[in-house]
LUMDREN-858085 format. One record per residue (C-alpha): x, y, z; residue number from 0. Coordinates in nm, 4 decimals. Each point is the difference from the previous one (the first is absolute). Layout:
<rs>
{{X Y Z} NUM},
...
</rs>
This chain:
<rs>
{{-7.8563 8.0083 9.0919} 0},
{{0.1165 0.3596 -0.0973} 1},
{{-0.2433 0.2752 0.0232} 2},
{{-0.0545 0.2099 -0.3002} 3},
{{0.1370 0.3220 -0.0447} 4},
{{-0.2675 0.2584 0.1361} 5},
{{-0.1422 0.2294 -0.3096} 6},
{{0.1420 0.3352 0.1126} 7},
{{0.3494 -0.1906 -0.0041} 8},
{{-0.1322 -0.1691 -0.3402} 9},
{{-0.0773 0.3252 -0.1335} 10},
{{0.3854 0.1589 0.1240} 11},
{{0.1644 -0.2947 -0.1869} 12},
{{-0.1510 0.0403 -0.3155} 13},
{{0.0929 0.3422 0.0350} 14},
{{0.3537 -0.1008 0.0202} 15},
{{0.0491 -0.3013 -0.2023} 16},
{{0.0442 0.2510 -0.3122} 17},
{{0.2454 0.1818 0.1873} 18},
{{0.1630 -0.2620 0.1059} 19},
{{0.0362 -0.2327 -0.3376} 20},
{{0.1540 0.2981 -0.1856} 21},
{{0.2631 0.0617 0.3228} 22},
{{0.1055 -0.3849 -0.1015} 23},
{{-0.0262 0.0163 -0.3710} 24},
{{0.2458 0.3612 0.0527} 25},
{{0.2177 -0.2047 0.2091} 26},
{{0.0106 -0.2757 -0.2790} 27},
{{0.0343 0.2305 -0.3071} 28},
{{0.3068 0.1591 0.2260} 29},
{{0.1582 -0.2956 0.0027} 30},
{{-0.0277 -0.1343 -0.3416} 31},
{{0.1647 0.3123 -0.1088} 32},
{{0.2909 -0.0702 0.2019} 33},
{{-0.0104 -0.3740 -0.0855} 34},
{{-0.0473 0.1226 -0.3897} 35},
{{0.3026 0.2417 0.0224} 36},
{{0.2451 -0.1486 0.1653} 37},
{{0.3436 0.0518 -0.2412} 38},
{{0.1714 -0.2176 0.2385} 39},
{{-0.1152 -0.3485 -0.1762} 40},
{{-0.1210 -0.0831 -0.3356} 41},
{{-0.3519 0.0505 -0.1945} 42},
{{-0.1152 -0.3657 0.0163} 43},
{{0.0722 0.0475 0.4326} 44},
{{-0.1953 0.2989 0.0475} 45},
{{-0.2779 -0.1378 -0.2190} 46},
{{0.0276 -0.3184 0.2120} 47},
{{0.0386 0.2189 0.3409} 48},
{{-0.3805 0.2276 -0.1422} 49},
{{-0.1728 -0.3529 -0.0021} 50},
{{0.1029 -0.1729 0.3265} 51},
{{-0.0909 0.3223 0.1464} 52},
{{-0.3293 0.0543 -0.1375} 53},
{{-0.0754 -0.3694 0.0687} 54},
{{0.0927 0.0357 0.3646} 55},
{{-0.1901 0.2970 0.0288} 56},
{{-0.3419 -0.0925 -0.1875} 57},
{{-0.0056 -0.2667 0.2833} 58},
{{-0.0592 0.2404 0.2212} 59},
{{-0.2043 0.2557 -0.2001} 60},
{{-0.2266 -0.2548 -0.0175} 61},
{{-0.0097 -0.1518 0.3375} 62},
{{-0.0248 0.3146 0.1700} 63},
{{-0.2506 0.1697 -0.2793} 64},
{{-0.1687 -0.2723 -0.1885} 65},
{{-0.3814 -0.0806 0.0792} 66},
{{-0.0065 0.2295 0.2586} 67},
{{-0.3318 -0.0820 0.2085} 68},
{{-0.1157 0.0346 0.3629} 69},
{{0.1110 -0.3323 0.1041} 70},
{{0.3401 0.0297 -0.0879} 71},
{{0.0489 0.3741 0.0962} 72},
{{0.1823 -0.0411 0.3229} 73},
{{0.2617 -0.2451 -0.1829} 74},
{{0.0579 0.2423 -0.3143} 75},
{{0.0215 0.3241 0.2163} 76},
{{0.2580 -0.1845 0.1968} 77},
{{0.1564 -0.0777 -0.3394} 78},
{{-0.0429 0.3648 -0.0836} 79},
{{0.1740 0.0980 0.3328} 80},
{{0.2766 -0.2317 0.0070} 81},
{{0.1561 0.1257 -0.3620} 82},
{{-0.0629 0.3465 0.1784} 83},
{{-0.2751 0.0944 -0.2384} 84},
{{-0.2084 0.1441 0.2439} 85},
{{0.1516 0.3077 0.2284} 86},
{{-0.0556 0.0608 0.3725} 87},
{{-0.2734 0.2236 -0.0473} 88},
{{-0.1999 -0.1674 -0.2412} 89},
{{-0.0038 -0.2687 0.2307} 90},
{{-0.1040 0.1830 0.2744} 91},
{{-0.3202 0.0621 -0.1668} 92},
{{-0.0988 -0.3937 0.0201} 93},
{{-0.1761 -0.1080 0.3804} 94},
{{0.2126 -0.1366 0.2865} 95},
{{-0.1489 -0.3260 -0.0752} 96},
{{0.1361 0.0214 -0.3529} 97},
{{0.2797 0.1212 0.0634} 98},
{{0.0307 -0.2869 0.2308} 99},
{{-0.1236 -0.2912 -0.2404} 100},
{{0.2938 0.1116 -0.2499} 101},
{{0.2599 0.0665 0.3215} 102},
{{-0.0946 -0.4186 0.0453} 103},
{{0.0334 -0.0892 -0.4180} 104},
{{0.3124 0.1818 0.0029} 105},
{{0.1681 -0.0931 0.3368} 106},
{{0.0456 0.3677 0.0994} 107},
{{-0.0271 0.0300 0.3642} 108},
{{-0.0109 0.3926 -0.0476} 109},
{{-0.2985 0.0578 -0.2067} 110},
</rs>
């Protein structure tokens, strides 16, 4: 069984989640306006394009942000990290072990 994340590392990630959610939702926003404004195909197509997109992406809004608890904070940090929501120094701040716990989730040797 996974350990639980330590409460100084609890305490970092709660700092960032905010941070973090509205890096994703920018991303998402950014491209729904390029999905929404593309002249190259008709007004029914880009409507079509906006909803795929926001339906892919809600996915995993939700599975990386959703019910966010101490159990699952290794697996949604790695979440986090993998869409590159979460920069180098940020997660510097987390503990080695942490660090290593997501490195595992994620399959990144490096971390």
């Amino acid at each position: 069984m996974v350990r639980q994340i330590s409460e100084a590392d609890w305490r970092i990630l709660r700092q960032l989640e905010p941070i973090a959610r509205d890096r994703f939702c920018d991303r998402i926003l950014s491209e729904v306006v390029g999905r929404a404004t593309d002249a190259t195909v008709g007004s029914h197509e880009r409507y079509l394009a906006v909803y795929r997109l926001l339906e892919k992406r809600d996915r995993a809004l939700s599975d990386a942000f959703d019910g966010l608890r101490r159990s699952t904070a290794f697996l949604q940090l790695a979440r986090m990290r993998s869409l590159g929501l979460i920069t180098e120094e940020e997660f510097a701040r987390f503990s080695p072990e942490t660090r290593q716990v997501v490195a595992v989730f994620s399959g990144d040797s490096q971390a």
